[in-house]
N, C-alpha and C positions, 0 to 999 in steps of 0.2 A: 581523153576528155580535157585533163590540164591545154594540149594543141589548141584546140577545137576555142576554150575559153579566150587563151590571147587572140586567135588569128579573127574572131568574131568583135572584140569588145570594140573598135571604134564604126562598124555598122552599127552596134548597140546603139553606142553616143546618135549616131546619125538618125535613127528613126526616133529616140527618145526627144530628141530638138524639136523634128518638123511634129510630131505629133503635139507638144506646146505651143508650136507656133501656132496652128491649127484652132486648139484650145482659146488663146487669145481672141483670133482674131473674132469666134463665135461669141465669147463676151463683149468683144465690142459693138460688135452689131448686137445683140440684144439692149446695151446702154444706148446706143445709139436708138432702136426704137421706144425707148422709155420716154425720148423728146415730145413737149405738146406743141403744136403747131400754135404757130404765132407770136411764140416767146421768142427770146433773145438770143441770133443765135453766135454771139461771142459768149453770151455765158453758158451758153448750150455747151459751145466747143472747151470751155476752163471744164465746167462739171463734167464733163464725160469724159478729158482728161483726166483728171482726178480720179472717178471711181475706176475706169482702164488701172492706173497705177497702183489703187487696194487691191482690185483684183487680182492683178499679178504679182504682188508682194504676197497674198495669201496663197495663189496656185503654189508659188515656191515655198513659200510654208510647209506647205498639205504636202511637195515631194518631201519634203528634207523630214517631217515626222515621220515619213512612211517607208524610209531608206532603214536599212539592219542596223542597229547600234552597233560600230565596231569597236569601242571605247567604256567600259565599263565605269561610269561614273560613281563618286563616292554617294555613301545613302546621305538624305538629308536627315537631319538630327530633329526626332519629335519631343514633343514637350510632355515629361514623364506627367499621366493625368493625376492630379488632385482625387485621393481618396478621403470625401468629405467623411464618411463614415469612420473613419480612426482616429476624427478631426477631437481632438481633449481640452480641455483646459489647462493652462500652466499651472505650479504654482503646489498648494499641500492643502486637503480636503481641511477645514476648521471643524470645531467642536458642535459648531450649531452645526454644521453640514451630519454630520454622523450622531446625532442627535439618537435615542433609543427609541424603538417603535413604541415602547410602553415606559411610564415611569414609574416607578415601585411609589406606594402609597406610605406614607408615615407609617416610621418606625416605633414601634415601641421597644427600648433596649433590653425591658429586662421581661420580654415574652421568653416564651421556652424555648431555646435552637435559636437567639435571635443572636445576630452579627456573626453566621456562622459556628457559634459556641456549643457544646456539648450542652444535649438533654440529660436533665437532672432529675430524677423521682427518686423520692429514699424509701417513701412504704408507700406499697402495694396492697389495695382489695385482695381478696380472693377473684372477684370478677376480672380485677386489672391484672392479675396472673394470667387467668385462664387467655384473655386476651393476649396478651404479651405471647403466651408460648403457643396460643393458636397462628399469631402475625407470624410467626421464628418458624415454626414448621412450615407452613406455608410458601412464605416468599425468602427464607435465610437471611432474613434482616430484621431489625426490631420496627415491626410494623407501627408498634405501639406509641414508639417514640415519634415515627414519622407525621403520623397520623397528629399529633397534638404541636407539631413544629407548625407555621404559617408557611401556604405555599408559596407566600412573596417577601422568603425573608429577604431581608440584606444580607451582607459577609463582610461587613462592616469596611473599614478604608482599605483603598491598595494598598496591597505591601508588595506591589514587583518590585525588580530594581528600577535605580531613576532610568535609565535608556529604554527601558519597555515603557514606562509611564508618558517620558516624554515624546515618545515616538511618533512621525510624524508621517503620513500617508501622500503617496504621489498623486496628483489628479489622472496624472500620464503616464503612461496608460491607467484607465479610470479603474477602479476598484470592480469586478464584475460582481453580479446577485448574487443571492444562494440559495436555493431551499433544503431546511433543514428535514431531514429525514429522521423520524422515528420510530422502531421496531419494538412492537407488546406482545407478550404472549399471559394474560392471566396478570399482569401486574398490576401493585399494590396503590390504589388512587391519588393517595399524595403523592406516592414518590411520580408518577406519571404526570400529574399536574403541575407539581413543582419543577418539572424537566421543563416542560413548557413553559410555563411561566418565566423561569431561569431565563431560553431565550429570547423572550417578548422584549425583557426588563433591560437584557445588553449588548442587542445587535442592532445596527444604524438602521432604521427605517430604511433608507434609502439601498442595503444592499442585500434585506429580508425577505425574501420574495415569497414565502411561504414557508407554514410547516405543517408535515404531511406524517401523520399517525397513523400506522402500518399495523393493521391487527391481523397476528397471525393463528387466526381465530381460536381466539378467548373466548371462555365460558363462562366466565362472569356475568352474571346480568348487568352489575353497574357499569362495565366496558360497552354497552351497547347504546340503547336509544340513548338510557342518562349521560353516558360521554358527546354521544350524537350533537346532545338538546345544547350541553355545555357549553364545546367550543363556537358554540351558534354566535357567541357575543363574541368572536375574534373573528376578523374580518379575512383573518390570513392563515387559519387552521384546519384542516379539512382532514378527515378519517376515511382511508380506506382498507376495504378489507379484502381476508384469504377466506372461500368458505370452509375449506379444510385445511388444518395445519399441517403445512410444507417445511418449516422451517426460515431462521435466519436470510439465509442467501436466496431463496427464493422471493421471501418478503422483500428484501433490500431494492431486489432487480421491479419488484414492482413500483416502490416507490421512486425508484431510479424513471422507470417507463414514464410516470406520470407529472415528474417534475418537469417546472418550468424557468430555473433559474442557472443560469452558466456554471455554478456551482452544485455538485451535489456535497453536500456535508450529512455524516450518519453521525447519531449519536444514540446510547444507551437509553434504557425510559428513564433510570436511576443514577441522571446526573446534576449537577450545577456550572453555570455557566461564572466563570469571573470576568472582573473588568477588562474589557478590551480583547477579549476572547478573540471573536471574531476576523476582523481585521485584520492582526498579523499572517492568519491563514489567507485570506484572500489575495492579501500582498504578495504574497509568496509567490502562488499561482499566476497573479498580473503579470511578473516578472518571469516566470518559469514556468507554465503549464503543462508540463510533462514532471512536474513536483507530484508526490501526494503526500500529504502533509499532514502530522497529528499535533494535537496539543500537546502540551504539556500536563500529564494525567495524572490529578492530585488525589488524597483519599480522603472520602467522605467515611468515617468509622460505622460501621455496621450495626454497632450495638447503641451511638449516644447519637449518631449522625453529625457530630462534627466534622470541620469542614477543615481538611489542613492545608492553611494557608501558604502560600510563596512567601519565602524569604528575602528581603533585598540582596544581600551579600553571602558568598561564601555556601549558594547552593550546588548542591551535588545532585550531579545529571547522572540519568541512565538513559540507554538503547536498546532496544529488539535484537538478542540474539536468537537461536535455535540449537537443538541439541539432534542428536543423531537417533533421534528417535520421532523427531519431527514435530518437536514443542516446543512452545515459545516460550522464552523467559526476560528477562532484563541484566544486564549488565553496567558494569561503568564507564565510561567513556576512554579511549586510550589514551595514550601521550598524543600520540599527530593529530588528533581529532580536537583535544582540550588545543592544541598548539593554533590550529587553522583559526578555530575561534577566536574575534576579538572583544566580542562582547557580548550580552545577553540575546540581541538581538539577532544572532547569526544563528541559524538552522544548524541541527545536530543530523549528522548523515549516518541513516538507522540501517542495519542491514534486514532487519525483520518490524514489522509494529505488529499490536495487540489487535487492530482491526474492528475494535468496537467504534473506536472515535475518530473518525479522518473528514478530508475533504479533498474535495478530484476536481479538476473541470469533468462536465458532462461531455465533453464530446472525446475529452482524451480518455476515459474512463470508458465509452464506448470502444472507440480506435485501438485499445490495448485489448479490449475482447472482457469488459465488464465481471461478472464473475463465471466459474465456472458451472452454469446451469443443470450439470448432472449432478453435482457435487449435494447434499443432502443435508439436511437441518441443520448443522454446524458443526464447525471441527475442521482444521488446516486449511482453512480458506484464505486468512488470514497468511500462512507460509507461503501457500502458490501464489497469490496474488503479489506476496515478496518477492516473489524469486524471479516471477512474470515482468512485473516493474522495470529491475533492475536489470535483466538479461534483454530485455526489448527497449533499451535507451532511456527509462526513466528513472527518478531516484524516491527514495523513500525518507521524509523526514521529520524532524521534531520540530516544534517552533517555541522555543521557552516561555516566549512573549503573552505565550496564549496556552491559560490554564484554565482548563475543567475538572472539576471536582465529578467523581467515582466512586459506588460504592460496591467496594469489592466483596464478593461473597464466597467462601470457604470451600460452597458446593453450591451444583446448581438445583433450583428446586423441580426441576422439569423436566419430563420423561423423555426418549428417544422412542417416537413411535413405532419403529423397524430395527430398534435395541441400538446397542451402542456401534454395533459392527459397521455403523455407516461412517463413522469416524473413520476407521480404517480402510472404507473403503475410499473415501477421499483422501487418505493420504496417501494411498496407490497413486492413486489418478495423478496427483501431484509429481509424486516420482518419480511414473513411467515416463510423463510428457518434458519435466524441467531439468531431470538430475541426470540423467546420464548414465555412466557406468556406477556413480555415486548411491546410486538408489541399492546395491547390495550391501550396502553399512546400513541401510536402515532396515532393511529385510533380512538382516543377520539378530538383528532387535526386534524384531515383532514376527512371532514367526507364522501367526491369522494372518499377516501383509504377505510373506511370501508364501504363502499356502492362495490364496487368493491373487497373486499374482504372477503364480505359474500354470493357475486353471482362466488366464484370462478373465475373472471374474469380478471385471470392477467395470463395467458400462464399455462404448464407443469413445474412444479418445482423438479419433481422424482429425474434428473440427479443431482443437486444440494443437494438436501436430501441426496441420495445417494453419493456426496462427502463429507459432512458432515460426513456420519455414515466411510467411507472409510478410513479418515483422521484422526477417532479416535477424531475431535473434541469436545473443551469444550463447555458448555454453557455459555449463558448471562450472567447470574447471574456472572460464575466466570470472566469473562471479567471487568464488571464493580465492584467489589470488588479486583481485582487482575489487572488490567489497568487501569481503571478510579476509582478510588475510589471517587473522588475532584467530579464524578460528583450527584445533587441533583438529587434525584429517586422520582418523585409525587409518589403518592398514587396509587395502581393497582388499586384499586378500591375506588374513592373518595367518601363523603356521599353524596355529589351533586357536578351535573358538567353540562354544557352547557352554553343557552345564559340565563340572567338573564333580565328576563326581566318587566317591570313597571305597575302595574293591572290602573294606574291614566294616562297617556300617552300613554297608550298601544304600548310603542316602548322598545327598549333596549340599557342595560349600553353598551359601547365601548368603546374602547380607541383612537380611533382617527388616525390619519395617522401618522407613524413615533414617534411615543409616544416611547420610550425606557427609561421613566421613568421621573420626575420631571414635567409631564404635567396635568392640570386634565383633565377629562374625559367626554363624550359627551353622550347625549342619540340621538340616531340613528332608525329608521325604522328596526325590528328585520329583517334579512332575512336569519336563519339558516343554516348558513356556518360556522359556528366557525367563524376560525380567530382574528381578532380585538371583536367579540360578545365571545370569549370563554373564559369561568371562570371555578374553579375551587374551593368546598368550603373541605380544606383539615382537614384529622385528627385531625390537630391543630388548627381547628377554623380560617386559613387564609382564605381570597379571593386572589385565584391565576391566574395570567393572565402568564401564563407557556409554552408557544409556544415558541418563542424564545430567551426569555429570563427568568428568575423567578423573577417576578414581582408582588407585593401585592400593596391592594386596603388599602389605609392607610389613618387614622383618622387626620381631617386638621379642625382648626376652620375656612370656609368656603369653597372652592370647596375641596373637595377629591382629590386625586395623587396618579399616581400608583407611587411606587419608589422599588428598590432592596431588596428581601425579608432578614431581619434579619437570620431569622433560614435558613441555608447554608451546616447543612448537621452535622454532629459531632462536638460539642463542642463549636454550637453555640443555640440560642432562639429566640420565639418569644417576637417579640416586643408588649405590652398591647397596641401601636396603631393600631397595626395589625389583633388583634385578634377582633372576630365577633361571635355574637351569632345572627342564625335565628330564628326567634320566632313563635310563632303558629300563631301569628296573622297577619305573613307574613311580618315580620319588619326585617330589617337588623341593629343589633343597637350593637354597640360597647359599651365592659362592663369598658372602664378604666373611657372614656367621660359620660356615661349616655346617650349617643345621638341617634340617630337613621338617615340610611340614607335615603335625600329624592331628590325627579325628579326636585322639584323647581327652579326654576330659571334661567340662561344662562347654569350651568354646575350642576351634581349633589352633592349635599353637605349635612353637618350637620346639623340635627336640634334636638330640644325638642319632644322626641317620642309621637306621638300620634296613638294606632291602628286605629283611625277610619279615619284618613287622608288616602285615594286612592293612593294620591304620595309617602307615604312612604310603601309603599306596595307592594313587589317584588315578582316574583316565580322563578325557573330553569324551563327552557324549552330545 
């Protein structure tokens, strides 16, 4: 074929020519009869010259665009378009810009609760008892007091520090909306009004987009039409309801569905909002939307409803941690965390939050797989949605700047309609889907969690699997090496673990109610639950009482103590009172003392090893 090509191309050329010429000459005759008779024919002959020569500058044209490109030319450079839509203002939002949707009406200072201050009553009716402890049974708070505090009190001047005070907001990217979400079940009218109010009095009009009361149907009468008729005079409060109570998480995802502000923010019914609340959360997001981010969560006192204020200087932060039992608590901030910090104004990076108080963007809040909708009234939603966060690329944070007031309650006053076991069954679910091989440190702790999770009996977990693998999520392991490093990792596999218990009183070691360390220890009637019976005898020869706290069985010349385990993770040890060797002959007898532990007495203690003594004589069970 290559032949055939050379030996043919210049007959090519040859009939390519006369077929042009051809071409031509047919164009000239038609210009030529375009001529009108009578006209001029030297101008005839210029003009039909002329269009002759377009003509065939365009014939050559038309070949030369219609030949192969054998030269691949460079692109031509377009002009990246203008997205008017992200188009902001320069510059820092002003005071009048962020203006309050509402402004608190004159104060009277010396009302009851005013400027955030403790309610005061010295004597009591008999009526005003009966009330009072009717309020306290009911809702766990002093109804009584709330009820007589104004629901627009003030909380009198800032007291952040100056860098929160004077903090100043970017227009650019612009501050995005919010709407405030709030979840009632049966709550007490002040405190719900005053939550409201709270945000009316100190969120910028301009970023309040609503707030959406979540009733997770309440039987109160006063929660219905009369709340209905209420928020009738805000222009931006609207109440929707559950007709049956679902719970929490089920409520939250409804009032998520129906929001319409870039921001979803939850908060309690039984909060107060302080100055400037707002805004530093929004900020945050503006800048990071894959942030979720809490206040800073102050206490409102239970019993006077005081309001404890922020301090300028010299305050002491806590974070969200978790324990191996898969509760959340608070801790204090470590060295590299206070270090990264430079000032008030910088986010604290929480490995866990509390989960009643945050703010998401709405559409990252979706994208991350919103909450876990099997998951049931409440209880570890708050953990997986930690653990979710941070192992699928986002981070979980504090914002100092922005403090809401909390009233924390002892217990809660409200029942589980399908008992408590729903707890546990969400915190399978968690488990199964985020932890890993980690999840048998928690199923070594609760033994209804792995009883229930070797009958598969905790829902469909596929969709959540499948967000995981979607997500491109990390594992546990880099969660707690890469987020929590601070926290201690028992043994996956201890050489013994259960309840230990007494071959001479056939009962077992425990700790007792509320032991959290410096108490000694009881023998108890074994009844294999964990809990208070659950030990752990680890790598290092401790005995671990490691539920919610890491807690060792430590050597005392007379009763034993649990107290804070020495060895804490990198770069620190065990302590020789800590350490324990089992023996074959069933003895628990610590190598610094010589001694051996035994059942004797009011509480279990030290003694002079003996194998053949019954009380000193222990198994795991």
């Amino acid at each position: 074929m290559r032949f055939f090509r050379k030996r043919f191309a210049p007959l090519k050329l040859a009939l390519i020519g006369v077929v042009f010429i051809i071409i031509l000459f047919i164009m000239q005759r038609d210009v030529a009869s375009d001529s009108a008779p009578g006209s001029d024919p030297w101008k005839n002959i210029v003009d039909r010259k002329d269009k002759v020569i377009d003509m065939m500058i365009g014939a050559v044209n038309n070949i030369r665009d219609s030949m192969p490109k054998l030269q691949i030319r460079a692109p031509e450079k377009e002009e990246a378009p203008v997205d008017n839509s992200k188009s902001c203002l320069q510059g820092v939002y002003t005071p009048a810009e962020l203006k309050p949707f509402m402004e608190r009406p004159p104060q009277d200072s010396n009302a009851p609760g005013a400027d955030g201050k403790a309610f005061k009553h010295d004597t009591f009716t008999p009526e005003e008892t009966k009330e009072k402890d009717r309020g306290m049974e009911k809702h766990c708070f002093n109804v009584f007091a709330s009820d007589r505090i104004s629901l627009q009190r003030s909380l009198g001047p800032d007291t952040r520090p100056p860098e929160c005070i004077d903090q100043k907001f970017k227009r650019c990217p612009p501050l995005p909306t919010t709407s405030v979400i709030i979840v009632f079940h049966n709550e007490a009218w002040s405190t719900l009004l005053r939550t409201v109010y709270s945000v009316l009095h100190t969120s910028p009009a301009i970023l309040l987009k609503e707030i959406i009361l979540v009733d997770d149907a309440s039987t109160d009468d006063y929660l219905k039409e009369q709340l209905d008729e209420y928020v009738k005079q805000f222009q931006n409060v609207k109440v929707v309801r559950q007709k049956e109570r679902k719970g929490l998480i089920t409520a939250r995802l409804l009032g998520a569905n129906v929001a319409v502000g870039e921001v979803l923010t939850f908060l309690d019914a039984h909060c107060e909002c302080f100055y400037g609340w707002l805004e530093p959360l929004l900020a945050r997001i503006a800048e990071d939307y894959t942030a979720v981010v809490s206040p800073d969560i102050t206490t409102i006192d239970l019993n006077t409803f005081e309001f404890s204020k922020p301090v300028q200087y010299g305050r002491q932060h806590n974070r969200g941690n978790f324990d191996w039992s898969l509760t959340f608590g608070w801790e204090g901030l470590p060295a590299h965390e206070k270090e990264r910090r430079k000032d008030e104004t910088y986010p604290i990076k929480s490995p866990t939050f509390a989960g009643g108080l945050f703010s998401v963007s709405k559409a990252y809040f979706e994208y991350i797989g919103t909450y876990d909708d099997q998951m049931e009234i409440w209880g570890g939603e708050n953990v997986e949605m930690s653990f979710r966060v941070w192992q699928c690329g986002g981070q979980m944070e504090i914002i100092p700047c922005s403090v809401v007031g909390h009233v924390f309650r002892t217990k809660s006053p409200h029942t589980f309609p399908k008992g408590t076991q729903v707890i546990t069954k969400n915190q399978v679910r968690l488990a199964e889907v985020w932890m890993d091989d980690y999840k048998e440190i928690f199923y070594r702790r609760n033994q209804q969690a792995a009883k229930m999770a070797k009958e598969h009996n905790y829902g469909d977990i596929t969709e959540r699997l499948q967000l995981r693998e979607r997500l491109h999520c990390k594992n546990f392991t880099w969660y707690l090496d890469s987020v929590y490093p601070e926290a201690f990792i028992p043994d996956l596999i201890p050489t013994s673990y259960g309840a230990i218990k007494n071959l001479g009183k056939q009962s077992c070691l425990d700790v007792g109610e509320h032991n959290r360390g410096g108490k000694p220890l009881i023998m108890y009637p074994c009844h294999g639950m964990g809990g208070n019976q659950y030990f752990e005898y680890s790598s290092h020869k401790e005995l671990r009482h490691n539920i919610a706290q890491q807690l060792c069985l430590r050597m005392n010349y007379g009763p034993v103590q649990l107290e804070a385990c020495k060895l804490k993770g990198k770069e620190t040890n065990v302590a020789p009172e800590e350490q324990w060797e089992l023996t074959n002959d069933h003895l628990i007898k610590n190598v610094a003392s010589n001694q051996c532990l035994t059942s004797e007495g009011e509480h279990p203690s030290m003694t002079a090893c003996n194998p053949s003594d019954v009380n000193q004589q222990w198994i795991f069970t």
